[in-house]
N, C-alpha and C positions, 0 to 999 in steps of 0.2 A: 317938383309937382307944381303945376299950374294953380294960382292963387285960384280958394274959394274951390277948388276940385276937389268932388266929392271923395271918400277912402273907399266907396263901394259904388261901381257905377251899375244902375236899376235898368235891367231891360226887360223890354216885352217883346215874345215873340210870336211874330204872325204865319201862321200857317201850323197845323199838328198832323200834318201826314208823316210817311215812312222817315224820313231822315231827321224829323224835329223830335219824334219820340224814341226812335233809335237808339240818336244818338247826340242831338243837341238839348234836350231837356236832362239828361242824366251828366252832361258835362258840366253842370255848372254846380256839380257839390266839390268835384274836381277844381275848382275855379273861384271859390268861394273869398279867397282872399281879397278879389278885389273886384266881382261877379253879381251880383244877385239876380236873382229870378222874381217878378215881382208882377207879373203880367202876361195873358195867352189869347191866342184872338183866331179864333175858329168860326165858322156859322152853322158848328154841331152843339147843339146846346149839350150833349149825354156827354159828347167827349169833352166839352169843356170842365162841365162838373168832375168826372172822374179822374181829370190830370191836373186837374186845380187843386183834390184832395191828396193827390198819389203826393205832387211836390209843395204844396201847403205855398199855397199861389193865391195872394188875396185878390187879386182883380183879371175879370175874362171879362170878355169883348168880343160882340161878332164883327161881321167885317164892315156891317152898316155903321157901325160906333168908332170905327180905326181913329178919327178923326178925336173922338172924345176922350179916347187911349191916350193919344198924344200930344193933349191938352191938359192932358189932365193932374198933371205936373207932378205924377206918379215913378214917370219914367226917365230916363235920360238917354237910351239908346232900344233901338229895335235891330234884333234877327230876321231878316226877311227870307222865308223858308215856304216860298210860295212856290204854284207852278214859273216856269221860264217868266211867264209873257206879262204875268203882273208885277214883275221886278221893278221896272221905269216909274209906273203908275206909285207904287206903295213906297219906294225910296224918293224919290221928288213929295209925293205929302208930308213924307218924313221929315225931312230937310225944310221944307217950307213951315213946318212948327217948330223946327230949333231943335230937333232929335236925331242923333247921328244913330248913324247906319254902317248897319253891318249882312251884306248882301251875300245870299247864297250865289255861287256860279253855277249856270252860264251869267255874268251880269246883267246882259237883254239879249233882246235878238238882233240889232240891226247897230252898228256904230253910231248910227243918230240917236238913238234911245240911251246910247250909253255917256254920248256927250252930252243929253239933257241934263241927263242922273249927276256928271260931274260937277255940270257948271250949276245946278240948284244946291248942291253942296256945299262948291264955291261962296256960291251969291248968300248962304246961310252965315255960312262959317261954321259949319258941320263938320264930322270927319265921315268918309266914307271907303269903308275895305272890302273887298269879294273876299270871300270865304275860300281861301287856298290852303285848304288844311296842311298837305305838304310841303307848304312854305316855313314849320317848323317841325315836321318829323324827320326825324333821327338818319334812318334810311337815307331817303331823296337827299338829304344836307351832307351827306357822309359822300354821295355820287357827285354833289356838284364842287365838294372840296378834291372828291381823286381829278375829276375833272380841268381844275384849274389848278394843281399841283404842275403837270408835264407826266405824267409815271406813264400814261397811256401814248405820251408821244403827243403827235397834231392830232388832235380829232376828226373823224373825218365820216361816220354816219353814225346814226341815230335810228335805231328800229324799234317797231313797238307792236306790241299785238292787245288789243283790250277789246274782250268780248263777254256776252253774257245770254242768257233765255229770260228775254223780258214776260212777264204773264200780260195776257190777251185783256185789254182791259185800261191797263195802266198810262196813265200821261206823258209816259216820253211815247206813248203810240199815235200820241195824236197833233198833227200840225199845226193844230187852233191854240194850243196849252203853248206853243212852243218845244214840241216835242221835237225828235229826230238824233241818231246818234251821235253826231260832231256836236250837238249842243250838250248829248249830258255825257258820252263817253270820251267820245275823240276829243275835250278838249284837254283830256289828263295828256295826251301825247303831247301833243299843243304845247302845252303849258311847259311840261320837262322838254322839251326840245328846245326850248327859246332857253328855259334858263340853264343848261347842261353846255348849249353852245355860247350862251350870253351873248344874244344876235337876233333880229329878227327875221325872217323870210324875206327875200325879195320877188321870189314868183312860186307860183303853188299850180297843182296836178290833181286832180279829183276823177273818182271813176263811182258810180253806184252800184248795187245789185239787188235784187231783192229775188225771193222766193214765189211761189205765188199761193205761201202761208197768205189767212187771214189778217193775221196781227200788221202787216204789212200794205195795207192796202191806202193809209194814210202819209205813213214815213215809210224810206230807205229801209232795207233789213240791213246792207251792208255800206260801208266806205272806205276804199283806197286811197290814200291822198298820199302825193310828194309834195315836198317844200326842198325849194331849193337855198342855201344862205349864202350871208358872203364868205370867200375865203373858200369856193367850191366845194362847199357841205352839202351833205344829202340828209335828207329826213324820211322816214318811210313810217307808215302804219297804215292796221286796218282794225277797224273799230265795227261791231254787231251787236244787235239786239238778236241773233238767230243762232249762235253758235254755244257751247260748252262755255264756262267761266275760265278764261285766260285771262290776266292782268301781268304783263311785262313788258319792258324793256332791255336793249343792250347798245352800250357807246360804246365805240370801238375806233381805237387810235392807230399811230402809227408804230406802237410798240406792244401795246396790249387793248384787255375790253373787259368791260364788265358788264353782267347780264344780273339785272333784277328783279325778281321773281314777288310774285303780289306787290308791284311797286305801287298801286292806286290801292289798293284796298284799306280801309282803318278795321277790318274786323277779322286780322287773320297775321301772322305774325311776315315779315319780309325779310330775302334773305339773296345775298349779294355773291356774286361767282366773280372773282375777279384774276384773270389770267395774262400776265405778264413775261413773255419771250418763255412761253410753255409752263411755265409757275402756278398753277391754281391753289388759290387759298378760297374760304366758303365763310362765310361769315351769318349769322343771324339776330335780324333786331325782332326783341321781344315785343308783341300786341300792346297798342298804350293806347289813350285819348287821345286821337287827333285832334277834337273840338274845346276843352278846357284852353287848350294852348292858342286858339286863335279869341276865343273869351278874353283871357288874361293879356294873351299882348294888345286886345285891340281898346280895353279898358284900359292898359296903362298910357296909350295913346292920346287917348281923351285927358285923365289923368292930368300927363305932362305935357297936352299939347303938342304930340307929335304927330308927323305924318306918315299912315299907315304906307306899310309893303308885305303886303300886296293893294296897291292903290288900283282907286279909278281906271283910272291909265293903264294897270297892266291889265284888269278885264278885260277892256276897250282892243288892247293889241289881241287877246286869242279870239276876239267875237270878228273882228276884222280880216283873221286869217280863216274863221272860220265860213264867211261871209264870203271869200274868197274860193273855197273849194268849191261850196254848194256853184256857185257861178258858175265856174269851171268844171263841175259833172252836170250841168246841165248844157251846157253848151259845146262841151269835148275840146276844149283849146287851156292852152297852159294860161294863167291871171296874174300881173305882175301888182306888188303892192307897194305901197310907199305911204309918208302920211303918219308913221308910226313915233309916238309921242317918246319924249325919253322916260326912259323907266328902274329904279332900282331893282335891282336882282335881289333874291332871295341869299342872305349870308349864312355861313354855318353857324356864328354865334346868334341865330333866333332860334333854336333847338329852344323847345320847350318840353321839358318829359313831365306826364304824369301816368298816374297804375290806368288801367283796363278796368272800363264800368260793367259792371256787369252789364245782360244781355237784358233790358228790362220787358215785358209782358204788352202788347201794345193793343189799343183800341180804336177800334172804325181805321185802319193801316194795317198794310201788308205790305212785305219785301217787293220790289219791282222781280225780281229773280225768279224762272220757276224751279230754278236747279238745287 
């Protein structure tokens, strides 16, 4: 442990929409060992008071006050669980008061925003992680070990399908928030496709659709994208806010494949098909916390002075590839990329398991989902 590091590192977190009451305010009695919850920073005064008493949270903050949050020598690390586009903005204040950060993904919107974010980190000596939940669930860890076993043979594509029915309304519908599907769904393919291949993209394929639904009038309804890697890999997905809820994948080698069924979801249990020169076995991981687990690794971080993975850098790599599609479905030609930082890969031994929070009761937040 790093001399003078705290045994319980204090965060606040900023923002209380769908995913911070979900499922990040209720992860940290999960997380308690070396976790605390000590701060909430809304500009809803009804919901601050109501989720300040639900989790016995001595100090709220609107967002004019962030500054006084993180002064206030209350805290030592922030949850940034804002819309997209105030991630750059609220983690560089962060870092600029000595308070490390822990960033929901997408990290930003643009690669220059997200090498501000690193290098104010840097220039702090902060730590700074994107919130890759399945960088320690059981599932995805258990596919990038068959993956780097050989059982499957060469690897040699990557499919994915993640879709959903956003309600009319909500901020991934709107391009001003940083809305749009590759920023909050397609980067779950993104992300398992770089670390399933352990490689990044050399050039990327984008195609748009949309309906001429309302909800759609600001963002994409749909996107097709190929990534091509080295070593003649193919990547395929298509990601929606306009279709049934699918979340899957399937790798598929030169001997066998496995298809992973709810592989993005944290609120529904995941379950792996794995077929080897005609062999099917089925395998199922049981519903747990995804969010305790990146709490507790990223406080042991701070802790002992380590450097997170999912860092900076691997944000930076799927905002780049994503940066790269949108290019390329507006302009209809293939984007070659390069530029790409080195990055540690997610290992099986950061498997972090804890039980299933309940479902808790939420306030002024609604599911993005109409299904």
């Amino acid at each position: 442990m790093a001399k003078n590091a705290r045994e319980r590192i204090r965060y606040a977190v900023a923002g209380q929409g769908y995913i911070a009451q979900a499922a990040v305010l209720p992860a940290f009695q999960n997380a308690a060992k070396n976790s605390e919850l000590v701060a909430l920073i809304s500009d809803d005064p009804a919901k601050l008071g109501r989720l300040a008493r639900k989790y016995d949270v001595a100090h709220t903050y609107d967002y004019g006050e962030y500054d006084k949050c993180l002064t206030s020598g209350a805290v030592d690390a922030v949850y940034i669980a804002l819309p997209n586009h105030m991630h750059q903005e609220y983690t560089i204040r962060a870092a600029q008061a000595g308070i490390h950060v822990l960033c929901e993904k997408p990290m930003a919107l643009t690669v220059g925003e997200c090498q501000s974010m690193i290098r104010a980190c840097r220039e702090n000596r902060v730590k700074l992680m994107i919130a890759y939940r399945l960088h320690f669930e059981k599932s995805n860890l258990r596919a990038i070990k068959l993956a780097q076993s050989g059982k499957l043979g060469d690897l040699r594509i990557f499919s994915s399908v993640f879709t959903m029915q956003v309600k009319e309304g909500n901020s991934r519908l709107r391009r001003s928030l940083g809305g749009g599907t590759l920023y909050d769904i397609g980067i779950y393919c993104i992300n398992a496709a770089r670390y399933l291949f352990q490689d990044e993209p050399l050039r990327v394929f984008a195609n748009r659709a949309s309906s001429n639904d309302v909800r759609f009038s600001k963002v994409e309804e749909m996107v097709s994208a190929n990534l091509v890697f080295p070593r003649d890999r193919l990547a395929t997905f298509v990601c929606s806010f306009g279709a049934s809820d699918v979340s899957t994948y399937q790798m598929v080698g030169t001997r066998g494949d496995l298809v992973v069924h709810n592989a993005y979801q944290y609120s529904s249990a995941m379950t792996h098909t794995l077929t080897i020169k005609g062999n099917e076995k089925r395998r199922t991981f049981a519903k747990r916390d995804q969010f305790a687990p990146e709490l507790i690794y990223f406080s042991d971080c701070i802790r002992e002075d380590k450097e997170p993975e999912p860092s900076g850098a691997e944000g930076m790599a799927d905002i780049r590839v994503i940066n790269g599609l949108y290019r390329s479905a507006a302009n209809q030609s293939p984007v070659a990329l390069s530029d790409f930082e080195d990055v540690a890969r997610p290992e099986p031994n950061q498997e972090i398991t804890r039980p299933a929070v309940k479902k808790p009761s939420l306030y002024h937040a609604e599911a993005p989902s109409r299904d």
